[in-house]
N, C-alpha and C positions, 0 to 999 in steps of 0.2 A: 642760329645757335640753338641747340638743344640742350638738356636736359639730360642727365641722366636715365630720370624713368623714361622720357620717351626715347633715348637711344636703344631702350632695353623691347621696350613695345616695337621700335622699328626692328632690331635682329630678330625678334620673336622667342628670345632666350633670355628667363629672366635669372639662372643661377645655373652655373658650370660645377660639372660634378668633377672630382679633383679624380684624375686616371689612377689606380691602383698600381705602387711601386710595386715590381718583380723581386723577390728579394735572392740573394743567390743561395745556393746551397754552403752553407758551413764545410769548406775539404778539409779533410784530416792530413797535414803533410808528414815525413818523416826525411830524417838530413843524414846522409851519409849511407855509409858500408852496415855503420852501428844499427840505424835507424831499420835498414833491410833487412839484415841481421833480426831486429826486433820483434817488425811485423811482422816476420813469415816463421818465427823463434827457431831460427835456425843458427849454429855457427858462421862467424865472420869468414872464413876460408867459402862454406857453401855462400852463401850472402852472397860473393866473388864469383861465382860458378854463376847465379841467376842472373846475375847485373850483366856476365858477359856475354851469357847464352841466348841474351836478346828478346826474352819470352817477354819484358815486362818494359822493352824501350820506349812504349807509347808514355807511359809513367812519369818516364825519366828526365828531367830536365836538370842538365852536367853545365856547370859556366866555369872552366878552367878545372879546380879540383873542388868545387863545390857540387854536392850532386844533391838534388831536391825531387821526391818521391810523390806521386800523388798515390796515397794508402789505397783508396778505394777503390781507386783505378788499376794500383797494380797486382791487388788480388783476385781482380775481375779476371784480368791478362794473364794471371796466372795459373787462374782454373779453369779454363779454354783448352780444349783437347786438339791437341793437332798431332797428325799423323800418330805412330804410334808402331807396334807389331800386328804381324799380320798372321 
């Protein structure tokens, strides 16, 4: 039977440092046509035009008629240059 102190003499560690929690980032979401509409301050008819033109699907998470925005992600998505005139 041992002891504490000596279990601690035997591991050779006499105090555990506590691992630093990751904390996440705070996302800004936005809910709906309104919510897109909002962040990109555009009318709900254009709102319609982004949502369908695919530029900002990575964003987009839809369950049924609910449709939930990641803000930051989908202004990234949105000011990404693809193709274009030539």
């Amino acid at each position: 039977m041992l002891t504490v102190g000596q279990l601690k003499e035997v591991l050779g560690t006499t105090e555990v440092q506590p691992q630093p929690v990751p904390t996440k980032e705070n996302k800004k979401y936005v809910y709906g046509i309104r919510g897109i509409a909002g962040l990109f301050n555009c009318s709900i008819p254009t709102a319609n035009r982004i949502k369908a033109s695919g530029k900002i699907d990575g964003a987009i998470t839809q369950i049924g008629r609910k449709i939930i925005v990641d803000a930051d992600l989908a202004i990234d998505l949105a000011s990404r240059k693809t193709g274009g005139r030539r």
